[in-house]
C-alpha positions in Angstrom: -46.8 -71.9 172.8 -48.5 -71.3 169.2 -49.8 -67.5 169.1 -51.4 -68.8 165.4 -54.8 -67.1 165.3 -57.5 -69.9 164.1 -61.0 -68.9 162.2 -63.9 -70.0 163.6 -67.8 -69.8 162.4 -70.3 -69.4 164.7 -74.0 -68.4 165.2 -74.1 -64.7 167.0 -77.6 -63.4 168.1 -79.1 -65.3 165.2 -77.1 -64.6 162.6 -73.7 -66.5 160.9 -70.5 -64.7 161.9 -67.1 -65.8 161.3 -63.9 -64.3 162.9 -60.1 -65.5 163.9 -59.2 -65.6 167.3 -55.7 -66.1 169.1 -56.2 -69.4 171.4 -56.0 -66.5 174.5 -59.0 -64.5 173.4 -61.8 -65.2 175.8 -65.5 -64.5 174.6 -65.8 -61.4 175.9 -62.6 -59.9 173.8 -64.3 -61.4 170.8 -67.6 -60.2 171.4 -66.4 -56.3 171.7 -63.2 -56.1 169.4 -64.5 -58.6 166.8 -68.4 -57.6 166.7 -68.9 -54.2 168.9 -71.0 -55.6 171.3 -70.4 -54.3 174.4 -73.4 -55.6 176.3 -70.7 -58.7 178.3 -67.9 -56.9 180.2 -65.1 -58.1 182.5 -65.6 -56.8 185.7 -64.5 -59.3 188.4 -62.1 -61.4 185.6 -63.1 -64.4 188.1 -66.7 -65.5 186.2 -68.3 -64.7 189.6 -70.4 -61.2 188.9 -72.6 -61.8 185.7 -70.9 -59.0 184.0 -69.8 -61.1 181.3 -72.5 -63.6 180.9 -73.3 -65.2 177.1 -75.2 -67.8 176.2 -73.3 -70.8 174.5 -75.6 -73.6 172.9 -78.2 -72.7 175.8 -75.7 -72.6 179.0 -74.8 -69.4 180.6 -71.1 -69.2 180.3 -68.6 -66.3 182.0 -67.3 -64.5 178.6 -64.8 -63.5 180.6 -63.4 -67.5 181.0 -64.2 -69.1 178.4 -62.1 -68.8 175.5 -63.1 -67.5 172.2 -62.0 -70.5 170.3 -64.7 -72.8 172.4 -67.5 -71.2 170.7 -66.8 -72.3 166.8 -69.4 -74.4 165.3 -71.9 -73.4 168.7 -74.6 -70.9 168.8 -73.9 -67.5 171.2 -76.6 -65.5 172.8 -75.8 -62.1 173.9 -78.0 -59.7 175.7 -77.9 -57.2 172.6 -79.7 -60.6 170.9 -82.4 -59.8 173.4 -82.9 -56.0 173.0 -85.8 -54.2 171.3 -84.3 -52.2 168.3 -81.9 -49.9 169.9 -82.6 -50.3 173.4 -81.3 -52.8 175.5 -82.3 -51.1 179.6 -80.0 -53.7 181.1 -77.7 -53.4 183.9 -75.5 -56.7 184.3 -76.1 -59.3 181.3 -76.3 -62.1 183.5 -79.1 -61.2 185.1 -81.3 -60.2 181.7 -80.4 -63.7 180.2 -80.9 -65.8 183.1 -84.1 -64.7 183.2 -84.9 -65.5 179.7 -83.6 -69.0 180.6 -85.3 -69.3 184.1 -88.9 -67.9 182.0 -88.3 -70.0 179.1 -88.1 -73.4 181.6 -90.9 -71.8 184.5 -93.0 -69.7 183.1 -94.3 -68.6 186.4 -91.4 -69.1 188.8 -91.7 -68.8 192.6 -88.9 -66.3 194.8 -86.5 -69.3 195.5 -86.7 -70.5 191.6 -85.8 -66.6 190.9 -83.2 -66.5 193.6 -81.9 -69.7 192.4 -81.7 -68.8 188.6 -79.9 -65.2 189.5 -77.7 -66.5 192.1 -74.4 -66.2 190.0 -75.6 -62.3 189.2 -73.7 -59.2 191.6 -75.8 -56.0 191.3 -73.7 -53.0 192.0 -76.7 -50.5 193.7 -78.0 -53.8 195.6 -81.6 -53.9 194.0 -82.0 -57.6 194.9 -86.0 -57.1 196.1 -87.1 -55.3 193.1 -85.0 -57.6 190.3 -87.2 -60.3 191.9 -90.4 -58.2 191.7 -89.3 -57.5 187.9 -88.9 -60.9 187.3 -92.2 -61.6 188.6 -93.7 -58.5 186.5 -91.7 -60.1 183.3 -93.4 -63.5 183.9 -96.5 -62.1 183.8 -96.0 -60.0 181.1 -94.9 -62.6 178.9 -96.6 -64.5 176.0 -97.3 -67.9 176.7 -95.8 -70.2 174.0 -97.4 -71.7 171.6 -98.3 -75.2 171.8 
């Protein structure tokens, strides 16, 4: 097995990036050793808590699965891509960028569109009712897009 590290070029929150990656680097090891972001974790190492979650060409993708080398020539969304100058307020990625997605294809979703959208997302203090509500409160909050 080749342990040859390969360069790749990628978009990162909007912006060109290149790095070189060993062909067992998942996303999430590139993301914090190659760029500092620390926003995608590993947590459950089994793509099943939304610790890890990144955005690849539009699809939510478990950083801590996919492999690093997947992401050359694609663009990569990261919750830090999302925050407001310094502050970020997020607790688990996967539930900050699903929302973007689920908003960005229902502007005003109902509870089982939420529910559905978030599924893939663990919250650690069990806040289930009010990341709904916040949801809601987001959708309502938002700017419609322009036409």
């Amino acid at each position: 097995m080749s342990t040859a590290k390969k360069t790749i070029s990628f978009q990162l929150n909007g912006r060109p990036v290149t790095a070189e990656v060993a062909p067992h680097h998942t996303l999430v090891e590139l993301l914090q050793n190659e760029f500092d972001l620390f926003g995608a974790r590993e947590s459950c190492a089994q793509g099943l808590c939304g610790c890890c979650t990144a955005v690849v060409n539009g699809e939510a993708v478990s950083g801590c699965l996919y492999l690093a080398s997947f992401v050359d020539g694609a663009t990569v969304e990261t919750v830090e891509g999302l925050s407001d100058g310094a502050r970020l307020g997020f607790c688990t990625p996967g539930f900050v960028l699903m929302t973007k997605q689920l908003l960005d294809a229902h502007p005003a979703p109902d509870d089982d569109q939420i529910r559905h959208y978030l599924a893939g997302n663990l919250c650690r203090c069990a806040a289930y009712p009010e990341i709904v509500r916040a949801v809601k409160l987001a959708a309502s909050k938002r700017k419609p897009l322009a036409a």
